[in-house]
N, C-alpha and C positions, 0 to 999 in steps of 0.2 A: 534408577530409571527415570530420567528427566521426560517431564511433562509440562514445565513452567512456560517456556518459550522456543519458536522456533528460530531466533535468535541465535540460540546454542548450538544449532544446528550443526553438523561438521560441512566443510569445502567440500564438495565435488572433486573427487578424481579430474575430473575431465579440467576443471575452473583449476588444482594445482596444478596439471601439466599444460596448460594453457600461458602459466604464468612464467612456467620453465622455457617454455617456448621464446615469451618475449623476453627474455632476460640478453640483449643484444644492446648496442649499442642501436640509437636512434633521434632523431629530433627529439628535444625536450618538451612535456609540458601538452599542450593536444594537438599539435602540428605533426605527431608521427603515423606511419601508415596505419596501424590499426584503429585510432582514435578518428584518422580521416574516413574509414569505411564505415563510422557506426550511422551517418547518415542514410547511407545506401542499404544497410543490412536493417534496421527500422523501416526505409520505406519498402522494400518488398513484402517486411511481416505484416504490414496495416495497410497496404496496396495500394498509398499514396505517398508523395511528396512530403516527408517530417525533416524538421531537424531535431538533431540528438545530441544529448552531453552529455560527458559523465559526472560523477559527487560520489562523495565517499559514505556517506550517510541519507537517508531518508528524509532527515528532521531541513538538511540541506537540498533534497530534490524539492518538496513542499513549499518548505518557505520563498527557496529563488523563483520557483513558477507564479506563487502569489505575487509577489513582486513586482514581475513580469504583469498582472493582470487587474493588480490593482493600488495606486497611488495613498499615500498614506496619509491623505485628508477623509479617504473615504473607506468600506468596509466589505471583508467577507462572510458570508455564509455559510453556516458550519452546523453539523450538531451541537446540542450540546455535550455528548460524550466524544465527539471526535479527540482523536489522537493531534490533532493542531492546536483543539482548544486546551486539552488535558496535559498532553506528555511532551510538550516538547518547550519548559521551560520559558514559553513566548521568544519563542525564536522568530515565529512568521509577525509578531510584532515590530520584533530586532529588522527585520529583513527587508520587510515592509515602510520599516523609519517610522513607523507607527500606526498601520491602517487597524482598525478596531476588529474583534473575532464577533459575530453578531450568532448566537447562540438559539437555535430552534431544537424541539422536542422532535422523538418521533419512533416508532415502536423498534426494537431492535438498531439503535442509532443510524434508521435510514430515514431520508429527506424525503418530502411529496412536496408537488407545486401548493399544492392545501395548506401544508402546513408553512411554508416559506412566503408564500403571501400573506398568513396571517401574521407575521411579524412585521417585516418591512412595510406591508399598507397601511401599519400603523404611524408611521415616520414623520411627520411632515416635512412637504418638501421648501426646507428652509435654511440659510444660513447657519441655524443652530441646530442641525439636526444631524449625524453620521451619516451620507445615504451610500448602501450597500454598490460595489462597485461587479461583486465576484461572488459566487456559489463554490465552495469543496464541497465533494464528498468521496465516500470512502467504498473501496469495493477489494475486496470482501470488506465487510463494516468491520467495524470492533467488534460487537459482538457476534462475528463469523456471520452475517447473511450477506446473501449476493445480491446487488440491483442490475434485474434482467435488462438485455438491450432496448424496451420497450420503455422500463421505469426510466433506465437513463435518458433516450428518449425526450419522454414527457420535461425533467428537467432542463434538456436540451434546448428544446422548444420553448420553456418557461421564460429562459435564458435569454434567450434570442428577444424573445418579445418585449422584455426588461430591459434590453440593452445590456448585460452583466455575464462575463468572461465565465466561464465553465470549469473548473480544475477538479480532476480524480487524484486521489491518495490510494495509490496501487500499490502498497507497501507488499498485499497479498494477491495482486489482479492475476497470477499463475493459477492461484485455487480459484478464481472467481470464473474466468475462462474454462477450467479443468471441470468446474460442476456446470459451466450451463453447456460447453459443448458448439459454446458460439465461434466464431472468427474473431481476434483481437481487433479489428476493424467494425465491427456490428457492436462492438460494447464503448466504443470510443467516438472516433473523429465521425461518424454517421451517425452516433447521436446526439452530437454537437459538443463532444469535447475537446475543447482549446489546449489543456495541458494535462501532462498524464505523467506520475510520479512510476516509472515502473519499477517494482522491488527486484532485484532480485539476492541481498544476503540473507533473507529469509531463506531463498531457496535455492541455496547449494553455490552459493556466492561468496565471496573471502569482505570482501572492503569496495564493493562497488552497486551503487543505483545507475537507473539513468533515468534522465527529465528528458520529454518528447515532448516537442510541440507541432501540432498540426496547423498551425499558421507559422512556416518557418520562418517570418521574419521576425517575429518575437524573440529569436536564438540571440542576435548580435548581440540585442541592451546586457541580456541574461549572462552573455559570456562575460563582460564584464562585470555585471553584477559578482558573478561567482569568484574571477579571481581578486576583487575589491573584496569579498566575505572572508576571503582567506584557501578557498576548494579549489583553487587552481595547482592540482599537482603535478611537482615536478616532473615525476615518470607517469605520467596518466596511461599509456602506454600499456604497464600492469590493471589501471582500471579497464581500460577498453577490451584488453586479453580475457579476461574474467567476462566479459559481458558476450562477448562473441564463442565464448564457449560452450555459454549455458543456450545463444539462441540455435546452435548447430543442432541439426535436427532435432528442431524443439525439445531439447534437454529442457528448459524451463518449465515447456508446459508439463514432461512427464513425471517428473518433479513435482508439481504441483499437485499431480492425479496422485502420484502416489501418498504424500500426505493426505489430501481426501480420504482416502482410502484406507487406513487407517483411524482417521477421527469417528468416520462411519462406522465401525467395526467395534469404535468403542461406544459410540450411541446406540447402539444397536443392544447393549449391557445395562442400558442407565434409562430404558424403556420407564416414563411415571417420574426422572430425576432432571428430565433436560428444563432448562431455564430457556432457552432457544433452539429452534429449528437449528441441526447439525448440517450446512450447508457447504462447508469448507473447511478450516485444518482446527477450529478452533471449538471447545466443548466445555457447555458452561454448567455447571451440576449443582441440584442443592443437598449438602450435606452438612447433616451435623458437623459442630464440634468433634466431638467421638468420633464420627466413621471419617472426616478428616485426619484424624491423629492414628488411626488406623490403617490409613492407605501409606502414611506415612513410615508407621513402621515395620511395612512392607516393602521400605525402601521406592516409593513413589514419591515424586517430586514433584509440584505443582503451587501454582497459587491460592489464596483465599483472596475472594472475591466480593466482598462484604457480605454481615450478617447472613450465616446459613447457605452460604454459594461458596462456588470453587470453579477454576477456570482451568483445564487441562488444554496442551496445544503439543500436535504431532507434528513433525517435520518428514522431511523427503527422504531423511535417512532411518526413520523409525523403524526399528527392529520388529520383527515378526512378535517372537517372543515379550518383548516389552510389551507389544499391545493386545498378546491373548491373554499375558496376566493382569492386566489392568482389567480389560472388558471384565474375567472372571472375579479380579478382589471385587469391584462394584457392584457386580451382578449377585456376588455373596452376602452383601451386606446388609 
């Protein structure tokens, strides 16, 4: 009973016969009909004006939008457990030609204007000095909490006032949308997000993200960029199938509720064990040694998550029965 990643997840029904669909002959590469709509079908779901592309990976949506937002004499703004600064090999380094990852603290790997000016107004503003060009942040975070349209907001605003580009890592923004209950528009481009990494192989996805940007002229450099990276694919076609499947009557976001919904189910068991607020798919436990090795050979699968933790993660296909026997091994222990 896998709990490690929603990574593993399986495709969508809907995302394999979607791909059956386009299996036609058609323009090559993102000149074909489906790939030309994902402009149109993004701006009706955020109720303005975006441009859209697809990438075959995540670690690819992040770093081409950093790129896009910041030159590589200067630097973004990250946590320091973000998934840019951590897992992704310094790719937005690679991407960036070298703009620096500028590292802040902050409860649950979220940002505050508090804590992001206490870094950079340290800087001095001089020739020898990195100055920050761009802000990431992550929604759902790493460690599963969501930043409300308000927090976002505030760094929106932070942003603005700084002069420095805005970018979300949406690897999860299906659960981050699914718990607040907001519009994909109220967690974005109104709170002054510039670029928005949105996931979807987490969620019932085969081989496709997409990068949005709410100032569409940032699209052109970026398409270049992408096929210069290598992400320009031949049949994009199959990517853009998969994406317009999951947003058909918000299959993404239901998707996303349903894993919620399930993490909850298992927080709800580990009442005294959570590490973080259970806000979205992901649930972080502290458990011995022993009652690790115990869940394990009960046939649970999951990670250890340094000294005395453990990190469980539901996905949109998570089985009924996989998450009442979890709730209860935990609940037993």
């Amino acid at each position: 009973m896998r709990f490690f990643s929603d990574n593993a997840a399986p495709v969508s029904d809907a995302v394999l016969a979607a791909i059956a669909s386009a299996n036609t002959v058609d323009t090559a590469y993102d000149g074909d009909a489906l790939s030309r709509r994902l402009d149109d079908a993004f701006s009706d779901l955020f109720g303005t004006r975006v441009a859209a592309l697809w990438v075959a990976t995540g670690t690819a949506a992040n770093s081409l939008a950093l790129g896009a937002l910041c030159p590589p004499w200067r630097g973004v703004v990250c946590h320091r457990d973000a998934h840019i600064n951590n897992d992704e090999a310094g790719a937005p380094e690679f991407f960036t030609h070298g703009a620096k990852l500028m590292a802040v603290e902050g409860e649950g790997a979220k940002l505050t204007p508090d804590a992001i000016a206490a870094v950079i107004d340290l800087i001095a503003n001089d020739v020898h000095r990195v100055q920050p060009a761009a802000i990431s942040i992550t929604n759902a975070t790493e460690y599963g909490l969501v930043y409300s349209p308000d927090e976002v907001a505030a760094i929106g605003a932070f942003a603005r006032q700084r002069g420095l580009g805005l970018h979300m890592d949406g690897a999860r923004f299906a659960n981050a949308v699914a718990h607040l209950g907001c519009s994909p528009a109220e967690l974005t481009w109104r709170a002054g997000i510039d670029a928005l990494s949105f996931g979807f192989v987490k969620n019932g996805g085969m081989s496709a993200e997409a990068l949005i940007f709410f100032k569409p002229e940032l699209a052109a450099d970026v398409a270049i960029r992408r096929k210069r990276a290598g992400h320009l694919l031949s049949k994009g076609r199959y990517l853009a199938a998969q994406i317009h499947a999951l947003l058909a009557d918000d299959l993404w976001l239901a998707n996303g509720r349903a894993a919620n919904q399930a993490a909850a189910r298992i927080a709800q068991a580990a009442v005294g064990r959570l590490v973080h607020p259970v806000q979205a798919n992901e649930i972080f436990l502290h458990l011995t040694t022993e009652e690790a090795a115990r869940l394990r050979a009960r046939g649970f699968d999951f990670y250890d998550w340094g000294p005395g933790e453990a990190r469980f993660v539901t996905s949109w296909s998570q089985a009924d029965h996989e998450v009442e026997a979890l709730a209860a091994a935990i609940a037993a222990l």
